[in-house]
C-alpha positions, 0 to 999 in steps of 0.5 A: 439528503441522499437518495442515490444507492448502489448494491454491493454485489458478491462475485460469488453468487451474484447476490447482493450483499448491501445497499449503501448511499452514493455521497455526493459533493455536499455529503462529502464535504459534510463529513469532512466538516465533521471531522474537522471539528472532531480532529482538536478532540482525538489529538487532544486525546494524546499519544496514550489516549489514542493508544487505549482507543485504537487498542480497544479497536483491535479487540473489537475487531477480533471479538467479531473476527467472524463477521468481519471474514464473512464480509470480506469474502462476500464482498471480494470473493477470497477465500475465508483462509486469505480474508484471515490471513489478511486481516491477520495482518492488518491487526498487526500494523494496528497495534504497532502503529498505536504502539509507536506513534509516541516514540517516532513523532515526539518532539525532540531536541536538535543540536543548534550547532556552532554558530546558533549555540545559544538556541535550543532546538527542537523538531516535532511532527504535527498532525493535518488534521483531516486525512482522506483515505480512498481504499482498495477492493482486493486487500479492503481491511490490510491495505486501507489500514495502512493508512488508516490506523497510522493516520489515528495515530498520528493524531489525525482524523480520517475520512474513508472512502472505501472501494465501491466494490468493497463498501461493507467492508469499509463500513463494518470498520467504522463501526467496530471503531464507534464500538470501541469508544472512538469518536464517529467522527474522527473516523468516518466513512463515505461511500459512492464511486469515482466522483465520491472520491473526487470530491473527497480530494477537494474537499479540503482535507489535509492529505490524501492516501490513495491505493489502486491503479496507476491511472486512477493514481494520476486522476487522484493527484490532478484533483488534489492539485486544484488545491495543493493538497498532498498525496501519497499514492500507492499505485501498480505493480509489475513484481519480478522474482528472480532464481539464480542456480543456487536457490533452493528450488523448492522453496522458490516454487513454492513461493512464486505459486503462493505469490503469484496466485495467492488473492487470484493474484489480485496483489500490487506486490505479488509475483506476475514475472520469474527470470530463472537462471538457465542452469536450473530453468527446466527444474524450476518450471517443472516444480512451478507447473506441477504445483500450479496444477493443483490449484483451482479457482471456484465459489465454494469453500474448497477452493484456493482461489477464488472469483475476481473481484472486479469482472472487468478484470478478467478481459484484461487477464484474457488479453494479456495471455491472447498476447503472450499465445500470439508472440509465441509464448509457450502456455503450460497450464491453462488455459483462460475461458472465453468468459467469466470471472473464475479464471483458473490459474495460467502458467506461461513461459518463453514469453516475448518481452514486449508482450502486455504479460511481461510489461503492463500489470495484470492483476490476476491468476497468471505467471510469466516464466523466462530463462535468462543466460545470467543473473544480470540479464535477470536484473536488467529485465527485471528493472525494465518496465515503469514500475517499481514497487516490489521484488524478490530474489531466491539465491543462497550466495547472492541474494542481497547483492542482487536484491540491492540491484533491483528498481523498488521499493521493497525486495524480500530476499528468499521470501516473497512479500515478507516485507508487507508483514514487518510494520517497521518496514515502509511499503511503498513504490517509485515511477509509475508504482506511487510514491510516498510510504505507509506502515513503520515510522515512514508511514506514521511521520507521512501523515505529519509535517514536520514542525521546526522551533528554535528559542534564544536561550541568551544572546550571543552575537547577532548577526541578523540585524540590520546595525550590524558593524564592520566589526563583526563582519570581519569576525564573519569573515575569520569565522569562515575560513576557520571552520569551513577551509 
């Protein structure tokens, strides 16, 4: 029985919005024993089975849309028009994830080839049957349900550790599920801190999906390979935008604000670096600065930005910027207050490459703004840090040429974070931003293994036996140099 709890705190006010359990080792292990057991039922349910529950999901999720931003402005701080937008969508990736489960997973037939003519083949995806699912804090219904709605889908059953900053909203989700008609446990939910996640990697599960920092990453994968449960990890990001001198350069402003503040620029794929071509720098700056300074960061409903969610944060983003000041960059709007976690919006430029603002992840309201002599210098630094999740480029001759160039997972060309809309697409990193992907057909078959089956439609000639005479090792041998030469 539980009897530790915790509050959760909104970092609007300070109040608390809820008290859940702090699941320790055993409850861990309890629930996913429960979704173990309810795993054969919510498979034998079958693709359209399935279907017609996580369908009823969406609708309950819409019928309380309300409560749900509520809870997802309590509990992060954003803004009501971001909660939307967020859970906007991850409605979406529900309803293809449902939609299409059935159209990439199905068993289908392979060709055998020559020398196997008389099997018939077939390739299916088969489901864990237990996914684990540990949560992020700044996107808490989108991100999670990246893996969360793919994982139903795919005919698993899922246990769901939310943030510990975000665990109503986690909760709430749950719940809408149950109210759907879904099985309580073929989707549950455990809530606690670290260790809750801990025991979660080994507890026996058949994957776990984790999003959040690159060094809680590796935390996650060292307990996971006590086990050898697999992981994917969906980790930092150091995200580039680059502006050769054709873009339009409004549209790329006006992008590079939304992407770098949008969330208080608490974002995995948003915009934390631009390398601008010289010929249009100034211009580009001008129209980036101008913009950003109407931007403001508070508690109350007219903000744009709001709190940061986790309050340590906010030292990491003053250190980055002491660092940046320090090297001698230049600070064009700003600056960061001494304390607190409203930080307003912080536009740098001429910043040294070396500094922590340029190489290491931010994750909060700041933009680094550096000239670069050509677009190869843009790529080149670009590409120059351990990450590799996300990019953009704004250029009208050579957008995909020099999107193509770029170290990612995902590089939207005119647009930033466009990607993240498109269920089709997977979304996903390299180096230290993860590996492994969710959403689109990637997404649905990670959540499955690949199942391989042949059967002997007649005999042919058998090869594999241990009686096999020189004979037929001699057609082995015409065989070979008939085919193969």
């Amino acid at each position: 029985m539980t009897t530790t709890t915790f509050a959760s705190v909104s970092p609007l006010d300070g109040r608390v919005v809820g008290t859940h359990p702090v699941h320790g080792a055993d409850e861990v292990a309890a629930a996913v024993a429960r979704a173990r057991a309810a795993a054969p039922v919510w498979r034998g349910l079958g693709f359209s089975g399935r279907k017609r529950v996580l369908h009823a999901w969406r609708r309950a999720i819409v019928a309380d849309l309300d409560g749900l931003i509520d809870t997802v402005r309590a509990e992060t701080g954003k803004p009501r028009g971001d909660a939307r937008l967020e859970i906007l969508l991850a409605l979406d990736h529900l309803s293809w994830s449902a939609a299409h489960a059935r159209r990439t997973l199905r068993r289908r037939r392979v060709a055998s080839g020559v020398l196997m003519l008389n099997q018939a083949s077939s390739l299916g995806y088969v489901p864990y049957g237990v996914v684990g699912v540990i949560g992020p804090w700044n996107y808490p219904v989108f991100t999670p349900m990246g893996s969360l709605a793919y994982a139903l889908a795919a005919g698993n059953a899922v246990v769901f550790k939310p943030s510990e900053y975000t665990p109503g909203v986690g909760v709430w989700l749950q719940r809408a599920f149950v109210r759907a008609g879904g099985p309580a446990d073929a989707f549950s939910v455990v809530t606690g801190f670290g260790e809750t996640g801990a025991a979660l990697c080994r507890a026996g599960v058949g994957k776990i999906a984790f999003t959040g920092s690159t060094a809680t990453g590796k935390a996650v994968m060292a307990a996971c390979a006590e086990t050898l449960t697999p992981v994917v990890i969906e980790a930092g990001g150091k995200d580039a935008l680059l502006v050769d001198e054709d873009a339009d350069l409004d549209a790329a402003a006006e992008a590079a604000v939304w992407g770098a503040y949008s969330n208080a620029g608490q974002t995995c794929i948003g915009i934390e670096r631009v390398y601008a071509h010289t010929a249009i720098y100034d211009r580009f700056v001008a129209a980036v600065a101008e913009r950003t300074a109407e931007l403001r960061a508070g508690a109350d409903e007219a903000a744009r930005l709001g709190p940061l969610t986790m309050p340590r944060q906010a030292d990491v983003v003053r250190s980055h910027v002491a660092d940046a000041l320090a090297r001698g960059a230049v600070l064009r709007v700003g600056p960061v207050p001494a304390d607190g976690s409203t930080l307003q919006p912080v536009l740098l430029t001429d910043v040294d490459e070396r500094s922590s603002a340029v190489r290491d992840e931010t994750f909060g309201p700041t933009l680094v703004v550096n000239r670069v002599a050509s677009m190869d210098e843009a790529v080149e630094k670009a590409n120059a840090v351990r990450y590799g999740l996300s990019g953009a480029v704004f250029s009208k001759r050579r957008g995909r040429d020099l999107a193509l160039r770029l170290r990612g997972g995902m590089i939207a060309i005119n647009a930033v974070i466009a990607f993240a809309a498109v269920p089709a697409l997977p979304f996903g990193g390299v180096g230290d931003s993860g590996f492994g992907r969710i959403h689109g057909a990637d997404g649905l078959r990670e959540f499955t293994y690949p199942q391989a089956l042949t059967r002997q439609r007649f005999r042919l000639l058998t090869l594999t036996t241990m009686r096999r005479s020189a004979a037929t090792d001699r057609l082995v041998d015409r065989l070979i140099r008939l085919l193969y030469r």
